[in-house]
N, C-alpha and C positions, 0 to 999 in steps of 0.2 A: 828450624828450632834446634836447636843448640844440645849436644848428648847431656843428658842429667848427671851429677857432680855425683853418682854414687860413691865412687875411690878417691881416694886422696889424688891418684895422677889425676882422674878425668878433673875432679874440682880446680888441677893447677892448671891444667889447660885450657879449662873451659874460665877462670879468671882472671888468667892472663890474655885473652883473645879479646875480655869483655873492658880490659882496662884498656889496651891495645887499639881495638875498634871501636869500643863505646865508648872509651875518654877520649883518644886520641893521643894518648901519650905511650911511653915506655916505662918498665916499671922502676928503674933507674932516676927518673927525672918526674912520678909522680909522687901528688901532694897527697896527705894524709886526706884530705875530701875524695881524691882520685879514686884512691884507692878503695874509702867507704861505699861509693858511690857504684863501683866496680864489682864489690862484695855483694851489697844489696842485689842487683841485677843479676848478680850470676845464680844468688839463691833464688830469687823468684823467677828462673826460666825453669829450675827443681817444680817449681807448681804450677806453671802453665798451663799442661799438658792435661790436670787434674781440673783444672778452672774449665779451660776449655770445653771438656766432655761432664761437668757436673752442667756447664750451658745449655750443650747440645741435648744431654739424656735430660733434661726437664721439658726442649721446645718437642723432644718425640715422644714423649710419656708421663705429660705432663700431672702433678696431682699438688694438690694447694697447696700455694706456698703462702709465705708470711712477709707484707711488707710494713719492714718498722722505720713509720716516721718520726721522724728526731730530730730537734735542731741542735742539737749538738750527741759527739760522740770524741769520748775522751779514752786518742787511742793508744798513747805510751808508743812509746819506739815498736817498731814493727820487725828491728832483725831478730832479737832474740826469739822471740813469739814466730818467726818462721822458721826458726834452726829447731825450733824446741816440735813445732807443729811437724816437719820434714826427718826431725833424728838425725839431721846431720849436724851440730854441735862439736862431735869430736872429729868427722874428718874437716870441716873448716880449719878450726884449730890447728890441727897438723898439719895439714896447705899453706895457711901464712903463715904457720910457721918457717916452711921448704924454701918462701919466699921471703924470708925475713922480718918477716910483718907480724906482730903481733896480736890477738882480737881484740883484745880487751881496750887498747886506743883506737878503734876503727868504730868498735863499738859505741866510746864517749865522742866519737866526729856526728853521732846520727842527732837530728835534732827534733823533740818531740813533739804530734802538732796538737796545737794547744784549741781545740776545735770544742771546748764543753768547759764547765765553767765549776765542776765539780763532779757529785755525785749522782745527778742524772746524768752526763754523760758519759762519767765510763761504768755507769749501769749499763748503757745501751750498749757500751763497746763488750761488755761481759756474755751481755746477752745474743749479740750476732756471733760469738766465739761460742756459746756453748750451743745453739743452733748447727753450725755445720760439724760440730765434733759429734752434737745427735745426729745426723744425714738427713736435717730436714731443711727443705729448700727457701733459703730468705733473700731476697734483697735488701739493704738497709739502706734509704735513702734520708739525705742531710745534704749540709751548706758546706762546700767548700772555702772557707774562710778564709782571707788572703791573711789578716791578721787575727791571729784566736784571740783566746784568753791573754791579756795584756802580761810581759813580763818585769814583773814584781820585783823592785829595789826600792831600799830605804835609804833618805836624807835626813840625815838630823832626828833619826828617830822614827819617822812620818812615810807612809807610804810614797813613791811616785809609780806609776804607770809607763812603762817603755814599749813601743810596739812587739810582740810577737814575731820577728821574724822568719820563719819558720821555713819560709820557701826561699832564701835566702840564697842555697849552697843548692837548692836544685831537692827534687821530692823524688827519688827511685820506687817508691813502690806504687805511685800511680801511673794510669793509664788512660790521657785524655781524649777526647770523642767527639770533636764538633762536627764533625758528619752529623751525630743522632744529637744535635741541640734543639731542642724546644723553644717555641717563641710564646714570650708573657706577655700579655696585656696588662693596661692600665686606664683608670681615669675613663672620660670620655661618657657616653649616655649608652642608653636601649631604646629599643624602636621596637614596634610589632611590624609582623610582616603575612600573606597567606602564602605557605608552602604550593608545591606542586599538587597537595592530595587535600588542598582546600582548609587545612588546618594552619589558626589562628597561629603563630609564633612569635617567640623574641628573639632582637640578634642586638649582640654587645659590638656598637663600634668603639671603637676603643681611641683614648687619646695618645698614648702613647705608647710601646712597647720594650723590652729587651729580646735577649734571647739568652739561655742556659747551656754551656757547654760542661754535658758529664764527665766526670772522673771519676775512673773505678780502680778500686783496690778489690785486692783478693784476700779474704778473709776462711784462713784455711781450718779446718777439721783439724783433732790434734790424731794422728797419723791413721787416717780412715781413708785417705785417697778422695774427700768431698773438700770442693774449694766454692764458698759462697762469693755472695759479693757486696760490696760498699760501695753505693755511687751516690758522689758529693757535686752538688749542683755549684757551677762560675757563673755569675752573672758578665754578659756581654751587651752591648750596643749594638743594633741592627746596622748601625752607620757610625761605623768610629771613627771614621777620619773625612774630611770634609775638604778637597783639592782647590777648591775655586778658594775659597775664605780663606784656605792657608796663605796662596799669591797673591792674598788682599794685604795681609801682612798682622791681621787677626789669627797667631798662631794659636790663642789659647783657647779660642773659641771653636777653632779650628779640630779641636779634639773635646769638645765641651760633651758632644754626647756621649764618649766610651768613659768618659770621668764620671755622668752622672748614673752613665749604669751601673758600672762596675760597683760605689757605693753601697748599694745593695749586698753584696756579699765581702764588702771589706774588711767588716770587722764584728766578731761576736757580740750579742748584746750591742747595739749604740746605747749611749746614754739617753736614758729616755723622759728626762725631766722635762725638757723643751717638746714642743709642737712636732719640731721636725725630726725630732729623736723615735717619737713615737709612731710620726709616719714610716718611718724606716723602717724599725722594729715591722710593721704591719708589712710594708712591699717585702721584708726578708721571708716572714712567715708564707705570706701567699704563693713567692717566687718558686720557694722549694718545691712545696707538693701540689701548684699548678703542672711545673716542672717532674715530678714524680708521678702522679697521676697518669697526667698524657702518655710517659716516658711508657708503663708498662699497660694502659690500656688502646694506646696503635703504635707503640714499636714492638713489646712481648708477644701481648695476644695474636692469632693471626686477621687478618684481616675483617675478616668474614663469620668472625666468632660473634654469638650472639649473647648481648650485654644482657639480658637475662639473667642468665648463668655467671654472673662475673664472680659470685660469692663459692664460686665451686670453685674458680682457680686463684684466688687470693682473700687476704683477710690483712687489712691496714690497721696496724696496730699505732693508735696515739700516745705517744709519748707526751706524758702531761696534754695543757691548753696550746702550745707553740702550735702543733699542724693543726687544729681544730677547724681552721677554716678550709680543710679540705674539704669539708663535707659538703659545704656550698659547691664546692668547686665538683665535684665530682655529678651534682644535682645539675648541672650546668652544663656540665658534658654529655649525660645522659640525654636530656631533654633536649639544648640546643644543637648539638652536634651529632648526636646519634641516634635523634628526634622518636626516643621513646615518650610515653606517657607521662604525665607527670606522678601517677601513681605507681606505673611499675619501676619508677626512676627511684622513688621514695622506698618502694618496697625491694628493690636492689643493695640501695645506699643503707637501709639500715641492717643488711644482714651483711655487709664489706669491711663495717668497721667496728673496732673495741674501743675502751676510752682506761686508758691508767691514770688515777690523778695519785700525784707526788707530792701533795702540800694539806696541811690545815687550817694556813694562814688567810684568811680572806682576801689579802692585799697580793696575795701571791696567784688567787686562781681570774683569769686577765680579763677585763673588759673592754671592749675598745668602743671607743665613741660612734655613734652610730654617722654622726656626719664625717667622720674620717673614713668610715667603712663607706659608706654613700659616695662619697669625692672621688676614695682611689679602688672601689670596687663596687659599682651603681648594682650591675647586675648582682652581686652576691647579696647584695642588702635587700634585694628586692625578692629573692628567694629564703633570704634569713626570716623576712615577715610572713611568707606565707606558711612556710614550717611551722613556725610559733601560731600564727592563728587557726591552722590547723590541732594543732597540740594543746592550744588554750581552750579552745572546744569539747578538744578530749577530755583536758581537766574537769569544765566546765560538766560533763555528761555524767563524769564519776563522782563529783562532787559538787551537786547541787547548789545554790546561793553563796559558795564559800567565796567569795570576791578576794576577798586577802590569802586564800591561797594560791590562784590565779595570779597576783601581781607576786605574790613570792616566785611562783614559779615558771613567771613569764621568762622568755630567754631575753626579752629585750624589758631591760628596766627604765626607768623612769626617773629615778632621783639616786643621785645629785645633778646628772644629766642622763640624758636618754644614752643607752649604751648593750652593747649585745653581747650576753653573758657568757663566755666561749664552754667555762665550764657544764653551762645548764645546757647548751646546744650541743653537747659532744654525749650528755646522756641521754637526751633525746634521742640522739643518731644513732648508738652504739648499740650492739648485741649485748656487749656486756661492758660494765663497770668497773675497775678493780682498784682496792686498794693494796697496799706495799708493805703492807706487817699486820698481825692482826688486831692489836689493838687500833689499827691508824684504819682498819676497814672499820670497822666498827662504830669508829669516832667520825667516819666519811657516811657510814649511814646512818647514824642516829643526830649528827650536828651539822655537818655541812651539806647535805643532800637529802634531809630529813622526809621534805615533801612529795621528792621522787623513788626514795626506796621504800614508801609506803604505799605507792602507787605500781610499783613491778619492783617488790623484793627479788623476784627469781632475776634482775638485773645484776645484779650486785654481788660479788664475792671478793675472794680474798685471796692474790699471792705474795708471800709474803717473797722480799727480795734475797738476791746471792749472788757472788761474787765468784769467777774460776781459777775453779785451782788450779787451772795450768799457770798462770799467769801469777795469781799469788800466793804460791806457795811452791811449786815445781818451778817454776821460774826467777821469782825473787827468793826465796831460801833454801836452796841446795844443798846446803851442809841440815837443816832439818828435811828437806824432800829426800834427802839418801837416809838418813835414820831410819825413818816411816818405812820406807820401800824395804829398808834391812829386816825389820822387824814383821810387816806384813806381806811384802810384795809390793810392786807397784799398780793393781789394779784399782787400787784409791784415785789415780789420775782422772778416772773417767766416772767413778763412782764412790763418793765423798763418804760415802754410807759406811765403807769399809774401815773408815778411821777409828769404828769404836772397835777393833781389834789392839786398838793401843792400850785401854781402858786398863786388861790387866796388869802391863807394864807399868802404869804409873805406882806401885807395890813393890819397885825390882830399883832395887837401892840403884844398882849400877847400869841400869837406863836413866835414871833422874838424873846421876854424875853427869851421863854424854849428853843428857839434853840442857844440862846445866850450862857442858862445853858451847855447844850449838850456839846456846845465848850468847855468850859472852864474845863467842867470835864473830858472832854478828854486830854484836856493840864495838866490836875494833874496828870491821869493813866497814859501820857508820862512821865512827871517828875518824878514819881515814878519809872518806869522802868529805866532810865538813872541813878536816882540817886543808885539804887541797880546795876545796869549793868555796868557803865561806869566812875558813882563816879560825873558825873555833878549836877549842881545846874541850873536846870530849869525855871527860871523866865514866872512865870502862866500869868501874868499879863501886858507882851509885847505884839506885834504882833509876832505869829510865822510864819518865812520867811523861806519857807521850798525849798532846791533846790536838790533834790534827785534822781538818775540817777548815770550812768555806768559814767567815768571818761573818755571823750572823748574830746578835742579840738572845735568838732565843734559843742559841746555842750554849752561850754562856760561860765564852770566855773570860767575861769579866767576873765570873766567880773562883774560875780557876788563878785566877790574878789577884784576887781578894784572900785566896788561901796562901799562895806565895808569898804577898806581903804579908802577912798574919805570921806566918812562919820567918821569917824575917825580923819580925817586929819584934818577936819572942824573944830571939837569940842577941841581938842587937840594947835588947833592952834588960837583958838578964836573967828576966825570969824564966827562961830555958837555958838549961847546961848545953851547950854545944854537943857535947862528946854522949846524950843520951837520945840524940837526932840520930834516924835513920839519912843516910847522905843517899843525897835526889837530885837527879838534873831534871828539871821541867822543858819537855821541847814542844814548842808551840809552831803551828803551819797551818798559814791560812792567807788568804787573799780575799778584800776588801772592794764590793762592787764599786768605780770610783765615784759615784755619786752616795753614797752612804757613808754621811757623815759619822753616825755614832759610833760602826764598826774601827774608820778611821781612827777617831782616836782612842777608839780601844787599842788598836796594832800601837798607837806611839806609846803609850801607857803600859805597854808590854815593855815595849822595849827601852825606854828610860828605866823604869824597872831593872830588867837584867842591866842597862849597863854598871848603875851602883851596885847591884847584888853581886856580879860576877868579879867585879874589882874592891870588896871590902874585906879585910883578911880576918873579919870575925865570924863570917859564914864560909869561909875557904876550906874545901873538903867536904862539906855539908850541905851544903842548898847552891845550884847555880841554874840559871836559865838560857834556854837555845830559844834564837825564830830564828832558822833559817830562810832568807827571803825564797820568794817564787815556788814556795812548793808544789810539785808537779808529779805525775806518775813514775817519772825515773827515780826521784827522791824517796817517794812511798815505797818502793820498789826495793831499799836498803832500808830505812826509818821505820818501817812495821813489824821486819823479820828481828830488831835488834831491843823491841819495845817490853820491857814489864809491866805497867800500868797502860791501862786505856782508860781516859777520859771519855765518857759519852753522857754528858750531864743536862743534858737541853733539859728543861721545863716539862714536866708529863701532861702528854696531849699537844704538844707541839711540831716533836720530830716526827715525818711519815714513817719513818724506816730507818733510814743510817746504809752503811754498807760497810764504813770505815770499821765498825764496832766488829763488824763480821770479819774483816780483814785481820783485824788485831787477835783477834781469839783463836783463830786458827791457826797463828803463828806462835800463842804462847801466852799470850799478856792477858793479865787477870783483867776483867771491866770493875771499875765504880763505876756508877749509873744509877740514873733513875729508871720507875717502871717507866717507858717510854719508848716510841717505835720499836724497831725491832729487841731491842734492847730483852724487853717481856720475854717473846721467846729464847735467847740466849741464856736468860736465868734459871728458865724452867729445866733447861735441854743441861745446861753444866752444872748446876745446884747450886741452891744459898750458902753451901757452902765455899764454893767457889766463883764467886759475887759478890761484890762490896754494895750494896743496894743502899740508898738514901734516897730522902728529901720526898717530898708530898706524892700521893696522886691524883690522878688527873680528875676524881670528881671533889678532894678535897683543894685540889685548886681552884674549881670552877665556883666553889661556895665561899673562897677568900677573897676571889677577885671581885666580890658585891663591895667590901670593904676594908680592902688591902690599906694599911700606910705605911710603906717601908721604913721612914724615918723610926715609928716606932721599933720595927728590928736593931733597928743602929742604937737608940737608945738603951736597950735588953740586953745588948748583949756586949758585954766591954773587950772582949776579943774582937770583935766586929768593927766594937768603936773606936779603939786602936790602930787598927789598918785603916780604913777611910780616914780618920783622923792622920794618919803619917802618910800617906796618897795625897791628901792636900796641904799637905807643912809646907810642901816642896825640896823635899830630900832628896826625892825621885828627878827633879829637876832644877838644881843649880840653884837651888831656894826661891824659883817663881813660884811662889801660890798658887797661882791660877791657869797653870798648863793644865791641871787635868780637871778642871772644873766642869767642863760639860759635860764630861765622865762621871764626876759625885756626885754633880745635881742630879743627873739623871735616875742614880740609883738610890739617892736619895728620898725624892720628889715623884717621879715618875716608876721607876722599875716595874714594867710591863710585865715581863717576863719574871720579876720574883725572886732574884741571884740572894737576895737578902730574905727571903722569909725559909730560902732553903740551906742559907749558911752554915746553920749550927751543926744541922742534922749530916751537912756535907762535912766538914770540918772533925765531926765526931769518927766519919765512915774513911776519912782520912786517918785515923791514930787507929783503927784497926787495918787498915794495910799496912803502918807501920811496922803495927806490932804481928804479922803475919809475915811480913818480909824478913823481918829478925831469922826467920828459922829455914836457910834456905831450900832445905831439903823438903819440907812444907810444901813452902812456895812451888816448887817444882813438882811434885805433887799436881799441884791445883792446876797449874800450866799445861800438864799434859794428859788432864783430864777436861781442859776444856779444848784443844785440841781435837782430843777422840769423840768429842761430844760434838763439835759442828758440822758435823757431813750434811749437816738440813741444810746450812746455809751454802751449799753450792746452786753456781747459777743453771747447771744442768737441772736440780730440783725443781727450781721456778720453771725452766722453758716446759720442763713436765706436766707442772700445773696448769699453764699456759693452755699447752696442746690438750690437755683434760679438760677443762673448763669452761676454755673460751675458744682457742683457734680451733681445736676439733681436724686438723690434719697429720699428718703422717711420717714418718722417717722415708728417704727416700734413698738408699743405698747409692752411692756415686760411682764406689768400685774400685778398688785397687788399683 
């Protein structure tokens, strides 16, 4: 192993040997990839040495660790996050420098893998970061994704879909392992059989298989000397190449099996409206934490270790319903392969696992057809029923004659088709429950899970989510991470809590000035990046209205687009003086699952939008709109530290949590919002005074929705009826009428989610940010009193709660 980069010599030595021997070239005649690629690797021989012995001190001194399954983890570029985790940052810099090389282009060469689809994934990535920065020991197991999240360009307005190429240029921070690959089954029947010791058994022959080749990243502690790990499951073919068939002159066939495995972990999400989309979706989900399971219950454990005890050296955390069918799977290994009991297999499995669920939406928590589960996992179905008929007994014993509690809270339902509720079997399994903000636990045990936190309340708690500040805030904001550290110190890095020492600061004229500056020079390092990235012209000197987030309905960017054109309409039509506008750029980012039509044309409906707003010179200087396409964690990473407004407006009782709201606060930016996911606590924790609060809550929504008609909003309200009435003129679009019609009908006719019953109340809570932004010194004020007020929402707090609550393990010191 190669001497660590402590000095600026060693770093040039040891990066010139790794461009030299690991590129193959000379640094004369390498490519800016060369050279990235060179960089990478030289920094992560810096943690090696740390990984290594954080492996070894757990296989000799073992004490529980935490395995978080996730099928997706959204992990942003990996160099910065290792310079920053290692402290070397500045003698890098000074090394390419010696060598002519700059960081900051070696930096833009890295390409981010696009492995999560939002906010639960780089939750997960938050949360395996603030694990080993605490020294407690995790693996986090996930899908190596050949192609992630789809990258995001618009035609004509209109979203398309471009593969993620990701592994394109070559991936430096992994380390793959087909020695320790896993083989999958699939398809195929069970049989009973009598063991050696006279006991009746089952054995899955199976129809067909793959196999799992790991990939581990090193996921390091921020400078504690612990390096965890991330290992992302490849799907392979037992048999990928086929010699005889190829000289037949059948060459495609000839490699037909390593094509039809490999699909399995090709690409994030398949689209799953089709049959075969869904079988997919289901072999990815299974692949992984078949593939995870085995991987740490006979390659970690020792041999000989008795599965009894499993729950003393690990604890499987579910990330949402995606791994849910571990639990079969894990019943399977117990009993079939390591031919425990069926009870102490049961009484094992439920003290192994936790269950987090991330949604409110019924369409969101998964059920899978039971004959798809049947077809390509016989044995799991067959052990999912006797779970449930076990369970249904139970119910039956606690509550007598209740039939219709019993089918509610059977795990396998019955209508519209027979199907196996992943959610209701994952609380059956799990030690414990959690939900993701408090109001959203609440609303998880009073509305969605009502039957079962009635039945073991002590199941059920609450953590509420967070985000690290290494990462966003010490990493993306530097010019406010050095403010902070001037005024308190730096031990806020590790402990969020320390931020309300800013508190009295926000009172000191000439802190508000430098945090004033802060801003503003972040709004240039974004306008610079857009205008080399995406060709926009940035306007520094607006409010930045930042509303970023996954493309979902009950999110409610078609309200944010409904105030736009409203504000438009105004000034366009007169009766707003231009010059008594507060001037606002709106920047929207989101990405559009590509079977989801309505999201779709909300994005074109954005963006037709901006194009007439940003090219009419009667709103020039006063109202303009950004989408940059593809927004992604590098993006965030610049666009959150440069933000004044945060949008977080979803519908109350919708959003679980948020994270992005938490993102945005801690860098500065006021929230309008409703009460809703996390949102609640954010308002309490920074004050109504620094909170733009609107629009219904969540139980006077649930009493609208008996007799909601949105048309009558549109008719009430002639600001309202203005904007949808100019949405559909076709101003917005070359004067077709009917480009955004599925767009008005919808919110006319249909609006599920309610953009229009909460308009007014939003539109009003918009003319007091206005008129609070008027007074900048105010405003900054409120900025960096919500700043000092979010230390809760670090993801250290959560893994806290976590290990308090639910995991119940330990810090495990790794060691300098």
């Amino acid at each position: 192993m190669s001497t660590p980069p402590h000095t600026v010599d060693a770093f040039v030595e040891a990066f010139l040997r790794e461009l030299n021997v690991g590129q193959g070239v000379s640094l004369a005649r390498s490519s800016v990839n060369d050279q990235a690629l060179a960089l990478a690797r030289t920094v992560r021989h810096h943690l090696m040495a740390r990984w290594l012995e954080a492996i070894a001190t757990q296989r000799r001194s073992p004490v529980k660790a935490v395995g978080y399954l996730s099928a997706e983890y959204l992990l942003g570029r990996q160099l910065d996050n290792a310079l920053l985790a290692t402290d070397l940052l500045d003698v890098v810099r000074e090394g390419l420098a010696a060598c002519g090389l700059d960081l900051d282009t070696l930096r833009d060469a890295e390409l981010e893998p696009g492995l999560g689809n939002g906010g639960l994934g780089r939750l997960a990535a938050c949360f395996v970061d603030s694990l080993a920065t605490m020294n407690v020991p995790c693996i986090g197991y996930g899908i190596r994704y050949e192609y992630g999240i789809f990258r995001q360009t618009f035609v004509d307005g209109r979203q398309v879909e471009q593969p993620d190429t990701w592994l394109t240029l070559g991936s430096p921070w992994e380390f793959p392992h087909p020695e320790s690959a896993q083989q999958v089954d699939f398809a195929g029947y069970t049989e009973t059989y009598v063991d050696d010791d006279g006991q009746e058994r089952c054995r899955w022959v199976s129809g067909w298989h793959v196999v799992g080749v790991p990939y581990n990243y090193m996921v390091p502690g921020y400078r504690n000397g612990r390096v965890n790990t991330l290992r992302l499951w490849s799907a392979r073919a037992t048999k990928e190449f086929d010699l005889e068939i190829f000289n037949s002159g059948d060459y495609a066939d000839a490699v037909r099996a390593r094509t039809f495995a490999e699909n399995i972990t090709k690409v994030l999400y398949p689209e799953d409206s089709t049959p075969q989309g869904k079988e997919l979706r289901l072999q990815q989900q299974y692949f992984f934490v078949a593939c995870s399971l085995a991987d740490y219950m006979f390659e970690v454990l020792p041999r000989d270790f008795d599965m009894t005890r499993l729950h003393e050296r690990i604890v499987f955390q579910l990330n949402d319903t995606h791994p849910v069918i571990a639990v079969p799977e894990m019943m399977r290994l117990l009993v079939d392969v390591r031919k425990l009991s069926w009870d102490d297999a049961w009484a094992v499995t439920q003290k192994c696992f936790a269950y987090t669920c991330h949604t409110l939406l019924p369409e969101a928590l998964e059920v899978w057809p039971v004959d798809l589960i049947g077809r390509l996992l016989p044995r799991h179905l067959e052990i999912i029923e006797r779970i449930n008929a076990e369970f249904l007994a139970e119910v039956r014993e606690r509550f007598p004659g209740d039939e219709l509690r019993v089918r509610r809270m059977s795990i396998i339902s019955d209508y519209p088709e027979r199907g196996v509720r992943m959610a209701h079997l994952a609380t059956v399994a799990a030690t414990k429950v959690n939900g993701v903000a408090a109001l959203h636990s609440e609303l998880l045990r009073d509305k969605v899970l009502p039957d079962f936190s009635e039945m073991w309340p002590e199941r059920f708690t609450n953590v509420t989510n967070g985000v690290t500040p290494r990462r966003f805030l010490k990493q993306a904001n530097p010019r406010l991470s050095d403010l902070v550290t001037e005024a308190i110190g730096d031990g806020w890095i590790t402990d969020l809590d320390q931020l309300q020492g800013l508190e009295p600061l926000a009172d000191d004229a000439e802190f508000r000035a430098r945090f004033r500056a802060v801003k503003r020079s972040n709004k240039e390092r974004l306008a610079d990046l857009l205008r080399r990235r995406d060709g926009y012209e940035l306007p520094v000197d607006s409010m930045l209205d930042v509303m970023v987030k996954r493309l979902h309905e009950y999110k409610r960017q078609s309200l944010k687009l409904l105030h736009v054109v409203s504000v438009y309409e105004q000034i366009v039509s007169g009766r707003v003086d231009p010059a008594s506008v507060v001037p606002r750029t709106v920047v929207f980012g989101a990405k559009a699952a590509p079977g989801y039509r309505m999201a779709k044309e909300t994005i074109h409906a954005i963006n037709c939008v901006s194009a007439v707003v940003n090219d009419d010179p009667a709103v020039k200087g006063v109202l303009s709109v950004v989408f940059p396409s593809n927004y992604n964690v590098t993006l965030a990473e610049s666009l959150i530290p440069a933000a004044d407004l945060s949008e977080q407006i979803s519908l109350a009782g919708k959003e679980a949590s948020g994270t992005g709201n938490m993102k945005l606060a801690l860098n500065g930016a006021l929230t309008i919002g409703t009460d809703d996911g996390a949102n609640v606590e954010i308002r309490e924790l920074v004050g109504d005074d620094n909170f733009f609060l609107f629009g219904m809550l969540e139980p006077e929504v649930a009493t609208l929705a008996e007799h909601y008609v949105p048309s009558r909003c549109y008719e009430e309200d002639d600001d309202l009826k203005r904007a949808i009435d100019l949405l559909s003129s076709g101003a917005f679009a070359g004067g077709d009428r009917t480009a955004f019609e599925p767009l008005v009908s919808n919110l006319l006719y249909e609006d599920r989610f309610m953009a229009l019953a909460d308009y007014r109340s939003y539109v009003d809570a918009q003319s007091r940010v206005d008129a609070a932004y008027r007074d900048p010194d105010a405003w900054a004020r409120a900025a960096i009193l919500n700043v000092a007020r979010c230390g809760f929402f670090s993801s250290d707090r959560s893994m806290r709660d976590y290990i308090d609550r639910i995991w119940h393990t330990e810090p495990a010191p790794a060691g300098e």
